[in-house]
N, C-alpha and C positions, 0 to 999 in steps of 0.2 A: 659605566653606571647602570645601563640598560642591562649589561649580562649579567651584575652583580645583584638586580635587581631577579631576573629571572632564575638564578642560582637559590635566592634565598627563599622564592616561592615555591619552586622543588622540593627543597630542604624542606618546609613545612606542610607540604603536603604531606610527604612522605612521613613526616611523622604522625601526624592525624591519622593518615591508614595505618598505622602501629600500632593502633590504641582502638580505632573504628574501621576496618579493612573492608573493602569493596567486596560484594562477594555475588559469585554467576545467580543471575536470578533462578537458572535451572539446578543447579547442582551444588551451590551453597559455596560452595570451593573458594577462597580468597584469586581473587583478577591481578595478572601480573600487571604492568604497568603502563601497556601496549593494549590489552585487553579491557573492552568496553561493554557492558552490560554483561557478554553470554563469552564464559570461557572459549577458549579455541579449540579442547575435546566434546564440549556440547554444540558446539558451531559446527563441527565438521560432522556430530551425528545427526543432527535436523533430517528430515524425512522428504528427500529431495523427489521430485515428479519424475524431472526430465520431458516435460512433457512439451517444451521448447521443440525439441530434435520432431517432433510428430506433429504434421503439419493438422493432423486428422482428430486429435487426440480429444481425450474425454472434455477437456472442456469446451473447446471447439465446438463437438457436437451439442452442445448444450443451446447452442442459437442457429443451429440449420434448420432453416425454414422458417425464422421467426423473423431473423434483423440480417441484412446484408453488412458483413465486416470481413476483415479482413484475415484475422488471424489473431487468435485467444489461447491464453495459458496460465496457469499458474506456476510458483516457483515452490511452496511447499506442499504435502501432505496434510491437512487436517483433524485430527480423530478426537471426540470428548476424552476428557479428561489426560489424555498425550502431552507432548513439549508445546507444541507447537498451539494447542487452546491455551497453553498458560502464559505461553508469552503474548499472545492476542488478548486477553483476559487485562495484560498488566498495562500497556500500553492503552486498551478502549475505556477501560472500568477505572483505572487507579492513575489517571493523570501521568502514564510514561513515556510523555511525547517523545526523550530522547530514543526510546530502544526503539519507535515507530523507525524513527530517521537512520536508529544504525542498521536495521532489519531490511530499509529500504538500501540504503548503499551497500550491502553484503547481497541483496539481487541484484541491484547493477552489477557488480563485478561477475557473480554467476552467467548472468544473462545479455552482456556487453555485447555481444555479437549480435542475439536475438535484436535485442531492441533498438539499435543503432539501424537499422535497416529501415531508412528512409522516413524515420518519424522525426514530425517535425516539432510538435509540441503534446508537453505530459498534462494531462487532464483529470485531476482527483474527482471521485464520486464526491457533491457536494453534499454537506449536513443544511439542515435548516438553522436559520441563525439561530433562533431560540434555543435549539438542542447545541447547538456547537459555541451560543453563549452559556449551558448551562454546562455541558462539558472544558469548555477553557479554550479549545484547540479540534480539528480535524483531523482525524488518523490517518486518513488517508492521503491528506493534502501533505503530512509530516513523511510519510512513506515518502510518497512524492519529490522533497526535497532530499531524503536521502539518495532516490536515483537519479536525480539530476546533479547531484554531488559528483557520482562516477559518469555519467553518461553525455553530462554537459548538455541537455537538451531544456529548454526554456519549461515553466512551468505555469499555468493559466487556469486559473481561480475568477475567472470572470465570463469564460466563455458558457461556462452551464449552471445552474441555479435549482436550488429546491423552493417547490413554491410554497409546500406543507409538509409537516411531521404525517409520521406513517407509524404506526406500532409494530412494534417489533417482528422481527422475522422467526424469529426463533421458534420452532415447535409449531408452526404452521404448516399445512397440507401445500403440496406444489400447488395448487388452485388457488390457496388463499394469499399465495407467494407472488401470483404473478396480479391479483388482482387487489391487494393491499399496494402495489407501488403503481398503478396507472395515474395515470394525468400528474406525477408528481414535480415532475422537471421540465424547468423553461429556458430557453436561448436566452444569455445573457448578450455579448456584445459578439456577434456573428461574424463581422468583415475581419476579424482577425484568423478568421478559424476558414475561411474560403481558400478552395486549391491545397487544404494543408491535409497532413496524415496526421492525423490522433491518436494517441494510445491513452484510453481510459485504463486506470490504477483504482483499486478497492485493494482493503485486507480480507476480506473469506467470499470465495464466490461459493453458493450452493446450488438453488436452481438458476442462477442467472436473469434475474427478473427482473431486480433492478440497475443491473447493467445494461442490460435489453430494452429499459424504456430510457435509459440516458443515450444510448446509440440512435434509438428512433426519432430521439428529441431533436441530435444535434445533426440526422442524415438528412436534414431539409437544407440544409448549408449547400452552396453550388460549392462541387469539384471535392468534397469531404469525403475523406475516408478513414474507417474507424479499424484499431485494432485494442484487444484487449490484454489488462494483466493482473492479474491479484495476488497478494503474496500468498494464501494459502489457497485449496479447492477442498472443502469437505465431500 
């Protein structure tokens, strides 16, 4: 009964996309049936860093000298108006939490190696409730879930807090970047987060600033240590 049931839901999917076909948010193309959000020729063109392999690499240097971590990266390329702001764009602006999630489990699998290396719990950049009640959901906290999908690491929405909205980053001077997020994040519930390795998650790192004050927040933790990851680096 159960398979005859799961046969005939097939069956009527399959005809719905006959009539209304899933199509690659980049490239318009109909999604075979295995394919989720971004075809599998716009997946494999994304504008990969690699910047995993480089222990030294640009974003890394983005917090020498400011915050003591361990080890910082991104998994995509960035650029205005490129693949990679328009799928950022669909997922922050237009309620697409799922591509956040499938975005994040296509960097786990990228980065399987990287991030398994002794972290213990994933840690999304928090929204203020107000904003992430007025948006629906957390992009970053959905990211999040899709790397713990591949990477099987616990994921903790409780350990760091926004205590206020901040205006946007966008089209602000590195000055006003690092001085629009101070005082903005508080230690939620600490004894979980002692002795542990962190890996903070954002989707676009630029100057790193408000990465930088979520690392500062939560480095008064005994025995914590922070490393970082963002799907894209503009």
């Amino acid at each position: 009964m159960k398979k005859r049931m799961q046969v005939t839901k097939r069956i009527l999917i399959n005809f719905i996309h006959l009539f209304f076909p899933r199509l690659c948010i980049l490239c318009k193309t109909p999604l075979i049936q295995e394919e989720k959000q971004i075809c599998l020729s716009c997946l494999c063109d994304l504008p990969l860093t690699n910047f995993h392999a480089d222990e030294n690499n640009p974003v890394f240097q983005l917090f020498i000298g400011k915050v003591d971590i361990v080890n910082a990266t991104a998994w995509l390329h960035y650029e205005k108006g490129a693949k990679v702001q328009r799928l950022i764009h669909s997922f922050k602006y237009y309620s697409n939490r799922d591509l956040a999630y499938q975005l994040g489990r296509q960097m786990g699998l990228s980065l399987q190696s990287y991030i398994n290396q002794e972290i213990d719990l994933l840690i999304p950049v928090p929204l203020h409730r107000k904003r992430q009640r007025k948006r629906g959901y957390n992009q970053s906290e959905w990211i999040c879930r899709g790397l713990a999908s591949v990477v099987h690491i616990p994921v903790c929405t409780s350990g760091l807090q926004r205590k206020t909205t901040s205006s946007t980053q966008t089209n602000k001077s590195l000055y006003a970047r690092w001085t629009n997020v101070q005082h903005l994040f508080a230690l939620g519930d600490k004894h979980d987060l002692e002795n542990k390795h962190i890996l903070l998650v954002d989707d676009v790192i630029t100057s790193g600033s408000t990465l930088c004050m979520c690392a500062e927040t939560l480095l008064v933790v005994p025995g914590i240590k922070i490393s970082i990851l963002a799907l894209a680096s503009a």
